[in-house]
N, C-alpha and C positions, 0 to 999 in steps of 0.2 A: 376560365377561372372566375371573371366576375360575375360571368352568370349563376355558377354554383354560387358567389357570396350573397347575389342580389334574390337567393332563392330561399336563406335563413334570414326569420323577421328581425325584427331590430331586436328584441329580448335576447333570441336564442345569441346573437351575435354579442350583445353584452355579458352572457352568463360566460358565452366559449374563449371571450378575450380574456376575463378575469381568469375563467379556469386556468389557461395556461399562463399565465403571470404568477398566477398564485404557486403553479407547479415549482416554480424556479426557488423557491424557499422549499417549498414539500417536499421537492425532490433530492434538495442537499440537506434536510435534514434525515430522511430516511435512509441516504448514505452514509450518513455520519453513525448514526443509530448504528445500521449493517455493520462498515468497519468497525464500528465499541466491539461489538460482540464478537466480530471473527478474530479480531485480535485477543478475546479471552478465551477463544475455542483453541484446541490441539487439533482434535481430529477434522482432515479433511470434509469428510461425510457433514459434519455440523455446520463446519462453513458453507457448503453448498445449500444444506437446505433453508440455513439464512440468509444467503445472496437471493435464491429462487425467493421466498417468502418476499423478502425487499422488494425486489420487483413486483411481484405481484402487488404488491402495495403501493408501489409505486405506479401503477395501472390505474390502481384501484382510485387514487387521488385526484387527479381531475374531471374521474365521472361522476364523485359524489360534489365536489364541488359545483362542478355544471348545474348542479340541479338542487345547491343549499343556495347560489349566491341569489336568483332571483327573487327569496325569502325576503331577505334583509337588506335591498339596494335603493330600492324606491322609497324616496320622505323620509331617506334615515337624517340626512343633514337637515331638513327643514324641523323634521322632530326633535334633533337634538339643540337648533336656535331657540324653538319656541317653547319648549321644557322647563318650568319652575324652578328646575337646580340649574339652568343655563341662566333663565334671567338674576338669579340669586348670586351669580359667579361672575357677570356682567361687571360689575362696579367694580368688586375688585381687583379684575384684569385689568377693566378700564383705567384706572389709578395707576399702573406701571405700563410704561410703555412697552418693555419687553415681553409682559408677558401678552399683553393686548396684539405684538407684533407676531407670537408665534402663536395664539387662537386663531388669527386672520389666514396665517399661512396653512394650519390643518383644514379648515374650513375650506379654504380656496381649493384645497387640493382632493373636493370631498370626490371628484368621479373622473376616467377617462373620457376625454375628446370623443367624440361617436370617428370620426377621420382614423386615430390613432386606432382605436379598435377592428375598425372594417382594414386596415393595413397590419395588423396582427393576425389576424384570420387568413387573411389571402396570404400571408408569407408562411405560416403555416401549413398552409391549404396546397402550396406550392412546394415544400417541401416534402409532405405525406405522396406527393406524386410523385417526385423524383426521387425515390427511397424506396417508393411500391414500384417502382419500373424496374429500379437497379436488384430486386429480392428477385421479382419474377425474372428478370435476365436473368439472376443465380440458379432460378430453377427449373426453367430451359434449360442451360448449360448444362447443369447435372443433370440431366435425362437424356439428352445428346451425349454424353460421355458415355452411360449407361450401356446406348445402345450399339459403343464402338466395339471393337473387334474383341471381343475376351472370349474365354473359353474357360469352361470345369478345371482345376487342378488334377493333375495327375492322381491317380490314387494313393501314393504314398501320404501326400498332401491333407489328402481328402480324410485319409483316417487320423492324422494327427488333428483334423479339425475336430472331427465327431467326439474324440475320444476327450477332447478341451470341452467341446459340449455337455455331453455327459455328464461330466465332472463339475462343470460352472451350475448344471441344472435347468437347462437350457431346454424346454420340450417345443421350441416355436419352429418353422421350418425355415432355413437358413442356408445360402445358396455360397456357397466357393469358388471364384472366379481368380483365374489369371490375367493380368492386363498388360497392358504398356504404357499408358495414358497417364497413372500415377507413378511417385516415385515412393509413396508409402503407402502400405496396409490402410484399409479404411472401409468405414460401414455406410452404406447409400442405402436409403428406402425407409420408410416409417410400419409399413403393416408385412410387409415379405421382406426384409431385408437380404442385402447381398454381401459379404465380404467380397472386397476386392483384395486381390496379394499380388502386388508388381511383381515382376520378372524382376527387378533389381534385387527385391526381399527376397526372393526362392532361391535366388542365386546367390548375393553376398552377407546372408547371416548363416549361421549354423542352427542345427537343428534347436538346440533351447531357447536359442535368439528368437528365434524363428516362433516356436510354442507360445513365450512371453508375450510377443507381438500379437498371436492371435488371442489369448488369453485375455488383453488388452480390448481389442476390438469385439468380443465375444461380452466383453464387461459393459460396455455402451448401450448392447443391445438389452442385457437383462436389466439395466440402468431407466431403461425407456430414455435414453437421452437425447436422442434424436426428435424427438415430441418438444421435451424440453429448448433444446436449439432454434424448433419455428418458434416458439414464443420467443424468447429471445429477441430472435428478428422481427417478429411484428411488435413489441412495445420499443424497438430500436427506430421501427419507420413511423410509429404514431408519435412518441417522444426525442425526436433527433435532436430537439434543439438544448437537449441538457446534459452537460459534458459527464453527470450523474452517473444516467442510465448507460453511456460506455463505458466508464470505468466499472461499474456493477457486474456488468455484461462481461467484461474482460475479467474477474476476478471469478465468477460463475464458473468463466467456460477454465481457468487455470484450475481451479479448486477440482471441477469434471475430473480432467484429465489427472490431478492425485488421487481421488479416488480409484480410476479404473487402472492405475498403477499400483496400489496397494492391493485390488483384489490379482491383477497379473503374478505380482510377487507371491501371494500367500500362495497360489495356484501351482505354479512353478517352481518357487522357492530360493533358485538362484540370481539374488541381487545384481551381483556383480554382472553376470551376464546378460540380465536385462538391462542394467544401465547401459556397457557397452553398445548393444542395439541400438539405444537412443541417441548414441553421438553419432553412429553410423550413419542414422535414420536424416539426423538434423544437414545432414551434405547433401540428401536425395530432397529436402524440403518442397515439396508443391501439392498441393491439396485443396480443394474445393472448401468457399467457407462453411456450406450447407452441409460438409462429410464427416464425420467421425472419426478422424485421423489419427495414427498413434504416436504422429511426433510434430503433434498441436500443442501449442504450448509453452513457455517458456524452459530451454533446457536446461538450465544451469542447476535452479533452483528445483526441478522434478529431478535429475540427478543426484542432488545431496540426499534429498525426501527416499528417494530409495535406496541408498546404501546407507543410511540413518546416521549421517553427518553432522554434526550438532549448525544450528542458525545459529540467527542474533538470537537472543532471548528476553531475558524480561526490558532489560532495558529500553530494544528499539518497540516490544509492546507498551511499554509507555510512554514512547512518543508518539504512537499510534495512538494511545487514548487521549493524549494529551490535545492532538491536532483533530481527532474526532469531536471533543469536546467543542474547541476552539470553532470549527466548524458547525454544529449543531446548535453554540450558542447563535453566531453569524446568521444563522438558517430563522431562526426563533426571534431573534431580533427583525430582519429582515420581513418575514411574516406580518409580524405584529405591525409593523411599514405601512405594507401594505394593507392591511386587514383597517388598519387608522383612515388608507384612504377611501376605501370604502366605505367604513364604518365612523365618520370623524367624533370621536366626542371631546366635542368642542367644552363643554360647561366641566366633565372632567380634566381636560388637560389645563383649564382658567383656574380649577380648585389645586392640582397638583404645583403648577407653576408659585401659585401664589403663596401657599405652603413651602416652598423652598424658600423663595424671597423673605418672607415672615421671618422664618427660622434665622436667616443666613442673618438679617436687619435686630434679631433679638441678641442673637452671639457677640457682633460687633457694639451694638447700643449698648451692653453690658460688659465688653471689654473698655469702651471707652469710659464710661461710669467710673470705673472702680480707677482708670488711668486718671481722673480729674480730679478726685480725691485730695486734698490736702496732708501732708503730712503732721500740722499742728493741729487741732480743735477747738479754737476759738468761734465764737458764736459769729462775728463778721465774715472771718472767714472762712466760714459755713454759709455764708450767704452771699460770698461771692463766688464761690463751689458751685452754689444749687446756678447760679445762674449761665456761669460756663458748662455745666453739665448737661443743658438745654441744647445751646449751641451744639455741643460736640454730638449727642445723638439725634440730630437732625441734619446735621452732616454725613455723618455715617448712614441713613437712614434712606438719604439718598441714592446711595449704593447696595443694588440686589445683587446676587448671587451671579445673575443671570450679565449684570453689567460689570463685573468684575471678574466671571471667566473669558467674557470679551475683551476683556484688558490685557488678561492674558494671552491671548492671541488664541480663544475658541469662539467661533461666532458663530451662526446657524444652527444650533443645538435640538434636537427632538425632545419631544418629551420624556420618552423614554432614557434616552440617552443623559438628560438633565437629572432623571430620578438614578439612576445607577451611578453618575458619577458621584452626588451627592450620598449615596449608601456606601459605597467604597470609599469615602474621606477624600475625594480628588478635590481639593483645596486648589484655590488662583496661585499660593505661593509654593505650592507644587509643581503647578504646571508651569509658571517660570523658571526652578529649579531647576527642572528636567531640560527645557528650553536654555537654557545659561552652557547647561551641558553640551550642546550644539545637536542635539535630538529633534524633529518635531514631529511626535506621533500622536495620529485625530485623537479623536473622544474616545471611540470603540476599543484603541489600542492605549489609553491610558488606564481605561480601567482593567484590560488585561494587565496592565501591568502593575497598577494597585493590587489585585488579585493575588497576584503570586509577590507583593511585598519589597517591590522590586523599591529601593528608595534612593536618593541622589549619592547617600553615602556608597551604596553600595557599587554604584556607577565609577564615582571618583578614585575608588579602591583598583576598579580594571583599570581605568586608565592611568593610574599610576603603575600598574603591571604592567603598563604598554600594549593591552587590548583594547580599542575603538571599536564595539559592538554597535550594529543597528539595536533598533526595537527590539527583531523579531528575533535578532540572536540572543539577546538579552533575557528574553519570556524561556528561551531554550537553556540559556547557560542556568538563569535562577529554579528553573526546574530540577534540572541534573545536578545541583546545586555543587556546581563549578565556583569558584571565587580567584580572586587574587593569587590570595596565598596559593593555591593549588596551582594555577599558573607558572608562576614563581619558583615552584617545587620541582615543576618539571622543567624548566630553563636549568634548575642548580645540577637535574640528574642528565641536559646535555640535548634537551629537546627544546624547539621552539614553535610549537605550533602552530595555527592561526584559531581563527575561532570558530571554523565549522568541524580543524580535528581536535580541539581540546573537547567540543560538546562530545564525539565521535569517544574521544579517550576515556571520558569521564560517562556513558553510556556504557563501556567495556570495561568499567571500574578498572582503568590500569592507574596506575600507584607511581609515585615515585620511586620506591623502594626496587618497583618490578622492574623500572627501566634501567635500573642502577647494578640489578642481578642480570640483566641481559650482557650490559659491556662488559661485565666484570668476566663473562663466560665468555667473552672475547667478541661478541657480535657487534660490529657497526652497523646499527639501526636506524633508519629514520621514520618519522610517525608513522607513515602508510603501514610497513612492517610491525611496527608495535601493536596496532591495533590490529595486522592478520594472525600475529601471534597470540595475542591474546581471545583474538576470535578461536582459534586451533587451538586454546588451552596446552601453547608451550613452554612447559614452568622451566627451573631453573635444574630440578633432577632429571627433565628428560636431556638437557642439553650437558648433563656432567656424566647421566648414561652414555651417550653419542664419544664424548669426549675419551671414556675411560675405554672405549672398543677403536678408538683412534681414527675417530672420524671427526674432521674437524671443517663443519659444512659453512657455508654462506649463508645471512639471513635468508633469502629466498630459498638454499637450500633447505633450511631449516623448514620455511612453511610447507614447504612440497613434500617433506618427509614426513611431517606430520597428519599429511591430508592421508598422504599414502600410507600411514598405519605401518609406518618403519621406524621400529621400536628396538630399545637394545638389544632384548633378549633376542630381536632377528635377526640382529646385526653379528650375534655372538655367536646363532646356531649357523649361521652362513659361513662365517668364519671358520668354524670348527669341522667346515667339509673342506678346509684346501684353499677356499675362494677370500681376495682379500676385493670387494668393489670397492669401488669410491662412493661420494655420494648423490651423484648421478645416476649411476651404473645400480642402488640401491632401489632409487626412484623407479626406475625403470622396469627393474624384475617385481618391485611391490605393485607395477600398473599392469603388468602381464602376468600377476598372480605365482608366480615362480616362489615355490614353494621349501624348506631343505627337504619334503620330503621325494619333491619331484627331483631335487641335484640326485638323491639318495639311490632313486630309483635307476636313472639314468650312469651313473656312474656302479651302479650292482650289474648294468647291462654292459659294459666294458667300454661306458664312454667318458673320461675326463676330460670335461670342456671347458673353455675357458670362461669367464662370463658374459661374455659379448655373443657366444657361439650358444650360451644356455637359454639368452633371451630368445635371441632367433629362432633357436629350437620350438622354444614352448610358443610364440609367434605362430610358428609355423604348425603347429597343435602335434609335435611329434612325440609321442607317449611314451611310454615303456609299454606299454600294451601294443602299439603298433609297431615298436621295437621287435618286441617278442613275435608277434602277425610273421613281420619279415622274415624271424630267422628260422619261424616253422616253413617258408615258402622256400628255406635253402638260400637264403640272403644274409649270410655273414661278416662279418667284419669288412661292414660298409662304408663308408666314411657320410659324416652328417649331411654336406649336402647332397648327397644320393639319397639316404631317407628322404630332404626335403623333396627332392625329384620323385619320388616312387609316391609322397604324400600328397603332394599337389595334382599331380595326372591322374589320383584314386586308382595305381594300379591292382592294390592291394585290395579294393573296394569290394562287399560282395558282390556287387554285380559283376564285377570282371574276374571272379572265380571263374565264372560259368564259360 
C-alpha cells in the first residue's frame, strides 16, 4: 500500500486528500438535497430516480474537486497576507485583540500537514481494497450459486412465466429455474438474466401469489435494475467512508423494490394477495446482495404501500424537511470550513470581525450616552455630563461583541459563525438567559434556535408545564408548535406525555377534545394508542358504529379493526347471517378475507358454521366451488373437515381426475 501512495506525486496526493475531506460536506449536503425532495415526491418511481440522480452526484463530486482544488491552493494564503485590502484590514484587526486572535487562527490554519494527508490517502486506499475484495467475493458467490443444481420449471410454471412476459412487454430472452439454494424468487445475471423460483415458492404460495412474485421479478428486469445495483456497489466501495452514500443506497434500493411492487399489482391486481406473499416470503428471507430479490426490503412499510393504507403524512414530511434543512445547512456551513481552510481570507474575515465590533461598540457608546444624560439642563451640569459621557464610552468601547459573547460563555467563534449569530440578534444577554435556564447549546445550535424564535419566555412556559426539553427537543416542539398550554390540555383530558410523544401527538394534530371523545366512548387509552389511532383515522362515529352493533372492543382492539377495514356496516352484514363474532374473531375473518358473501355462499351449500369453523374453512381455501367439485364427484353431505382432507391431498385436483 505504500508503494501505491509513494507512486502519486505530492500534488495528486494533496488534490485526492482535499477531495475526499471536502466530500464529507458534499456528501451530506447532496443527501440532504435528496431527502427535501423525496419527501415532496408521492410516487415511488420519482423517488428512485432522485436517489439514483443523488448518487450520481455524489460520484460526480470528488472528481471535479480533484481536479478544481490544484487551481486555487498554491499562494492563496501568501496572496491573501500580502494583498492591499489585507494590509488595509491589518491595523484594524490589530487594534482588538480578538479579532487579531482569530485572523491568526484562519491563517494558521491555511493547509493540511503533508503526514495528515499521505494517512488520509492510505486509509482510504485501504479501504477501497477491502470493499473491492468483499464485492468481488459477492460476485464469485453468486456465480457459484448459479452454477448449483437448478433445473427449468416444469411446464405449468414455464407458461405462467411467458404469459407475465408477454404482458409486462418483456421481448429479452429470460431463463426459469427451479432451485433449492434460495428461499425467495430472485433475478441473477445483467445481459441473459435467470429467474430463479425456490421450491419453497412453487410449493407454499398459490398460484396468484405465485404470478405477483414473478410479476415482481420480471419488473427488475425491464427496470435494468440489476445495472443499476453494481453501480450502487461501486460508489459504495469508492465512497465507504460516508454514512451518506448507505443511507442513499438503502433508500434507492427500498424505493426499487416499491416500484416493482406497484408494477406486480397493476399486472395481477390482487393486493391483498400479493401482500400476503410478502409476509410468507419475509420467514424464507436469504438472498444474495448482488440478487434482485422479491422480499428485499423493508416489510412492513412495502405491505401498507400496497394494500394503500394511509402513512404518516404531512406532518412527519415536515420533519423530514425540517431535519433535511437542518442538515444541509450543517453541510454548507461545514464546507464553507473547510473551503476557509484552503482558501483563508484573512483581510476579509479582519474587515468582517471588525465590522461586528464597530457595530456592537456604536450600540452600546450610544446607549450609554443617552444613560448619562442629566435629567435638569443647566449649563454646568451639561458640562459635567459631557465629561462623564467620555468616560462611560470609553468604557463600553472596551468591550467587543466578540469579548462579551465570551462572557457569556461562547469562546472560539468562526467567522461565519460570529456573522450569523450577529444576523439572528444572538445577543450576550441571550445567551445567558438561555444558560440561567440550565441549557448550553454552541453557536450553531443557538442560532437554530434564534431561527425558529425560540425565546426564554417561551422555555419558562414548558417548564412551568413540567416539560424539561433539551435543545433539540425544543427546535421540534417550537416547529410543531406544541406550547405549554397544549401540554396542559392534554394532562386536563388525562394524558401525560413526555416530550418526544407530545412532539409525536402534535405531528398527528391530536386534540384535547379527541382524547376526551376517546374515554367518553369508553376507551382506556394511553399515548402510544392515541397516536395509532389517530394514525388509523379512528374518530369518535366509527367507535359509536362498533358500539351500536354491540361490540364493545379494547383500545388495541380498536386499532386492529381499523387496520383490518372492519367497519359497521360489516359488522351488521355479518350479523344479519346468523353469526354474532366478537372482536377478535372480527380481526381475524377481515385478515382471511371472509366475506358475507362467501358465509352466503357456503351456508346456500348446506353448511351452517360456526365462526371459528368459517375462518378455518376459507384458511383452508375451501370454496363453494369446490363444494360443488365435491358433490358433482358424488361426495355429499360431508362434514368440513373432510372437505379440508379431500382439499389438501388435491384429490379433487385435475390432475387426479385422470
Amino acid at each position: 500500500m505504500n508503494s501505491l501512495v509513494n507512486l502519486l506525486s505530492a500534488s495528486a496526493m494533496h488534490s485526492l486528500g482535499w477531495a475526499l475531506l471536502h466530500f464529507l460536506w458534499q456528501g451530506t449536503a447532496l443527501a440532504a438535497i435528496a431527502a427535501a425532495a423525496m419527501a415532496l415526491c408521492r410516487r415511488p418511481s420519482t423517488r428512485y430516480a432522485i436517489g439514483v440522480g443523488a448518487l450520481v452526484l455524489m460520484l460526480l463530486a470528488p472528481l471535479v474537486t480533484f481536479f478544481v482544488v490544484p487551481l486555487g491552493h498554491s499562494g492563496a494564503a501568501d496572496t491573501a497576507n500580502s494583498s492591499p485590502l489585507a494590509a488595509a484590514a491589518r491595523p484594524t484587526a490589530r487594534g482588538r485583540d480578538a479579532a487579531s486572535g482569530s485572523t491568526t487562527a484562519i491563517t494558521a490554519s491555511k493547509a493540511l500537514p503533508g503526514f495528515v494527508e499521505g494517512w488520509l490517502v492510505e486509509a482510504w486506499l485501504l479501504g477501497v481494497a477491502f470493499f473491492s475484495l468483499r464485492s468481488a467475493g459477492g460476485f464469485i458467490l453468486l456465480e457459484r450459486e448459479r452454477r448449483k443444481q437448478s433445473r427449468v420449471v416444469e411446464d405449468r410454471i414455464l407458461e405462467i412465466c411467458y404469459t407475465l412476459q408477454d404482458r409486462i412487454g418483456l421481448t429479452r430472452v429470460i431463463s426459469y429455474c427451479e432451485c433449492k439454494w434460495l428461499q425467495a424468487p430472485a433475478v441473477i445475471g445483467w445481459f441473459r438474466p435467470v429467474v430463479f423460483l425456490p421450491v419453497s415458492a412453487l410449493t407454499g404460495l398459490s398460484e396468484s401469489q405465485l404470478e405477483a412474485v414473478i410479476a415482481h421479478e420480471l419488473a427488475h428486469i425491464q427496470r435494468f435494475d440489476a445495472f443499476v445495483n453494481v453501480f450502487q456497489v461501486c460508489v459504495e466501495t469508492l465512497l465507504f467512508y460516508h454514512p451518506a452514500v448507505w443511507w442513499l443506497n438503502k433508500r434507492i434500493r427500498a424505493e426499487r423494490e416499491h416500484c416493482c411492487d406497484e408494477v406486480a399489482v397493476a399486472l395481477c391486481g390482487d393486493r391483498v394477495e400479493y401482500a400476503r406473499a410478502l409476509t410468507l416470503m419475509e420467514e424464507w428471507r436469504s438472498a444474495p446482495v448482488f440478487a434482485m430479490a422479491a422480499n428485499r426490503g423493508p416489510l412492513t412499510e412495502r405491505i401498507v404501500r400496497v394494500l394503500g393504507l394511509k402513512t404518516l403524512g404531512a406532518g412527519m414530511r415536515g420533519i423530514g424537511l425540517t431535519g433535511s434543512a437542518l442538515c444541509l445547512t450543517a453541510a454548507l456551513v461545514a464546507g464553507n470550513a473547510l473551503i476557509e481552510m484552503a482558501h483563508p481570507p484573512a483581510a476579509l474575515a479582519a474587515i468582517q470581525i471588525a465590522r461586528i465590533e464597530t457595530n456592537f461598540v456604536q450600540q452600546h457608546s450610544t446607549a450609554s450616552s443617552a444613560s448619562a444624560k442629566p435629567a435638569a439642563g443647566h449649563s454646568q451640569s451639561g458640562t459635567q455630563s459631557s465629561a462623564v459621557a467620555p468616560s462611560a464610552s470609553s468604557t463600553t468601547s472596551s468591550t467587543s461583541y466578540i469579548d462579551a459573547m465570551k462572557a457569556a460563555g461562547l469562546g472560539d467563534l468562526s467567522v461565519d459563525q460570529l456573522i450569523a449569530l450577529k444576523i439572528q440578534d444572538v445577543t450576550p444577554d441571550y445567551v445567558r438567559a438561555i444558560h440561567d435556564l440550565g441549557l448550553q447549546p454552541d453557536a450553531n445550535m443557538l442560532i437554530a434556535m434564534r431561527v425558529q424564535d425560540i425565546t426564554p419566555e417561551y422555555i419558562r412556559e414548558l417548564h412551568a408545564a413540567g416539560l424539561n426539553p433539551d435543545q433539540n427537543h425544543l427546535i421540534a416542539l417550537k416547529v410543531q408548535g406544541a406550547d405549554g398550554e397544549y401540554y396542559k390540555s392534554l394532562k386536563d383530558a388525562g394524558l401525560s406525555p413526555d416530550v418526544d410523544h407530545l412532539i409525536a401527538l402534535k405531528v398527528q394534530d391530536v386534540t384535547p377534545e379527541y382524547v376526551k371523545e376517546l374515554r367518553a366512548a369508553g376507551l382506556a387509552v394511553n399515548v402510544d394508542q392515541v397516536i395509532a389511532m389517530k394514525v388509523q383515522d379512528v374518530s369518535p362515529s366509527y367507535l359509536k358504529g362498533l358500539h351500536d352493533q354491540g361490540i364493545e372492543p379494547t383500545a388495541e382492539n380498536v386499532i386492529a379493526m381499523r387496520v383490518q377495514d372492519v367497519t359497521p356496516e360489516y359488522v351488521r352484514e355479518i350479523r344479519a347471517l346468523g353469526l354474532n363474532p366478537s372482536a377478535m374473531e372480527l380481526i381475524a375473518m377481515r385478515v382471511q378475507d371472509v366475506t358475507p358473501e362467501y358465509i352466503k355462499a357456503l351456508q346456500a351449500a348446506g353448511y351452517k358454521l360456526s365462526v371459528n369453523d368459517i375462518i378455518g374453512a376459507k384458511v383452508q381455501d375451501v370454496t363453494p366451488e369446490f363444494i360443488e367439485r365435491a358433490q358433482k364427484h358424488g361426495f355429499k353431505d360431508l362434514t368440513l373437515q373432510k372437505l379440508i382432507q379431500l382439499r389438501q391431498l388435491g384429490i379433487l385436483d385435475s390432475k387426479s381426475d385422470l
